[in-house]
Backbone bond lengths (Angstrom), bond angles and torsions (degrees), N, CA, C in turn:
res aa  C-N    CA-C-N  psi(-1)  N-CA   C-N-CA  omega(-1)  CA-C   N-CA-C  phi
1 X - - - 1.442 - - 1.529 107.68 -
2 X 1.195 116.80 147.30 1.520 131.02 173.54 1.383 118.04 -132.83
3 X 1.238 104.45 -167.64 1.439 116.01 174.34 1.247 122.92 -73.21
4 X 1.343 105.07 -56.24 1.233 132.01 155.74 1.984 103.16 -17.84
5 X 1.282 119.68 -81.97 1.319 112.00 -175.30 1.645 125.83 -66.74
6 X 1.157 96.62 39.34 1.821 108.73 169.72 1.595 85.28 -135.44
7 X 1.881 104.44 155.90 1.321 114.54 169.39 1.732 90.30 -153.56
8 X 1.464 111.01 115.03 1.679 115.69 165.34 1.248 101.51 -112.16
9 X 1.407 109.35 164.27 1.305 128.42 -150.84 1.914 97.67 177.84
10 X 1.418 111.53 158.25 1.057 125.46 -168.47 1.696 102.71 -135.57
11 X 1.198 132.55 126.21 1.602 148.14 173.41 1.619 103.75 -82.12
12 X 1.150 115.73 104.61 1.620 136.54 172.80 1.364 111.70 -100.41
13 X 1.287 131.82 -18.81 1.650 133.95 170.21 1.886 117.53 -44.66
14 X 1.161 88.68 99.47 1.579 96.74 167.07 1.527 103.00 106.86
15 X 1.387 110.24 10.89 1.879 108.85 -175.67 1.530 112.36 -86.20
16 X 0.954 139.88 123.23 1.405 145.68 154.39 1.173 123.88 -66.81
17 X 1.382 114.53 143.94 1.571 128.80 177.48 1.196 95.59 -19.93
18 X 1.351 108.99 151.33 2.206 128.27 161.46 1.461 90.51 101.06
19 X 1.806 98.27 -177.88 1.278 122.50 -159.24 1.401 101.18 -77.86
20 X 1.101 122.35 179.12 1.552 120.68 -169.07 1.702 90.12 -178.47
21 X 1.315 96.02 128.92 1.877 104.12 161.65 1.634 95.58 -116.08
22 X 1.495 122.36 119.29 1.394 144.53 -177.10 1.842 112.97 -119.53
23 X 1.122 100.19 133.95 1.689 116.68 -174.27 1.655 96.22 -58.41
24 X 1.498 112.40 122.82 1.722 113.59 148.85 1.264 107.74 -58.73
25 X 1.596 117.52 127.89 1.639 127.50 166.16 1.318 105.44 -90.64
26 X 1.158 128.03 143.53 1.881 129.07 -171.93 1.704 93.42 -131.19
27 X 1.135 121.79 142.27 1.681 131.78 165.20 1.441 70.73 -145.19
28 X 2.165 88.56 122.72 1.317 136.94 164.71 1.814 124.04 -137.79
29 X 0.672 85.64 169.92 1.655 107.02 167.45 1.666 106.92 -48.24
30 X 0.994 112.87 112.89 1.715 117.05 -177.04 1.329 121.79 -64.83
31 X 1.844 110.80 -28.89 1.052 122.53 178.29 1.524 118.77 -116.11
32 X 1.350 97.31 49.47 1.375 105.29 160.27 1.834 112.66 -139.19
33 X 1.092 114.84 128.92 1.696 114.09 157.08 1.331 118.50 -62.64
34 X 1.741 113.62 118.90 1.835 105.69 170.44 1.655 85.75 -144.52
35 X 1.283 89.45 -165.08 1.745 98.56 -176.82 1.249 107.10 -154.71
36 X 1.457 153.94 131.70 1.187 148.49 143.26 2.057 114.74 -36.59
37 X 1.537 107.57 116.75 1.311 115.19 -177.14 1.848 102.59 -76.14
38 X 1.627 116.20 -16.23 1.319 125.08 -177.91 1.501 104.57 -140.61
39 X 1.413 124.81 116.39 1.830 122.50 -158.83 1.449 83.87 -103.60
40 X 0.984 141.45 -31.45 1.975 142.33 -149.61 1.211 125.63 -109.40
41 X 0.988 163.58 100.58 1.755 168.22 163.34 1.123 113.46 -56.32
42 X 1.440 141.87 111.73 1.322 121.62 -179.57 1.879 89.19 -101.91
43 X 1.107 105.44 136.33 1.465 148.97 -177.37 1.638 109.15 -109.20
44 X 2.045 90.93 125.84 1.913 90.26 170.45 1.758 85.93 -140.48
45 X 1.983 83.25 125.71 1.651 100.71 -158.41 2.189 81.26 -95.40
46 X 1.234 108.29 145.46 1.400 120.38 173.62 1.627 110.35 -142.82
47 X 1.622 105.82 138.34 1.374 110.61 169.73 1.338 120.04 -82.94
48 X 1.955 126.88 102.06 1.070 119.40 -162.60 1.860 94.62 -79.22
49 X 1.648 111.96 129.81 1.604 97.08 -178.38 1.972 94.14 -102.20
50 X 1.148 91.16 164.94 1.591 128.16 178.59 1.259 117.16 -37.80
């Protein structure tokens, strides 16, 4: 096993401007038990203007 066979990522669809604490999503290995030591991302959403 490596690193390589984990991929986290965070879902931002539908978030509005401001702070936001959002769930880490993990796709792993099915047949293994692990756990996230940190489950949450805190996120600061900004309107970059033109």
């Amino acid at each position: 096993m490596s690193i390589s066979d984990f991929n986290l990522y965070i879902d931002l669809t539908g978030m509005d401007d401001g702070e936001h604490e959002v769930p880490i999503k993990v796709n792993g290995p099915a047949d293994i038990d692990w756990e996230l030591a940190i489950d949450t991302a805190s996120v600061s959403i900004t309107n970059k203007e033109a």
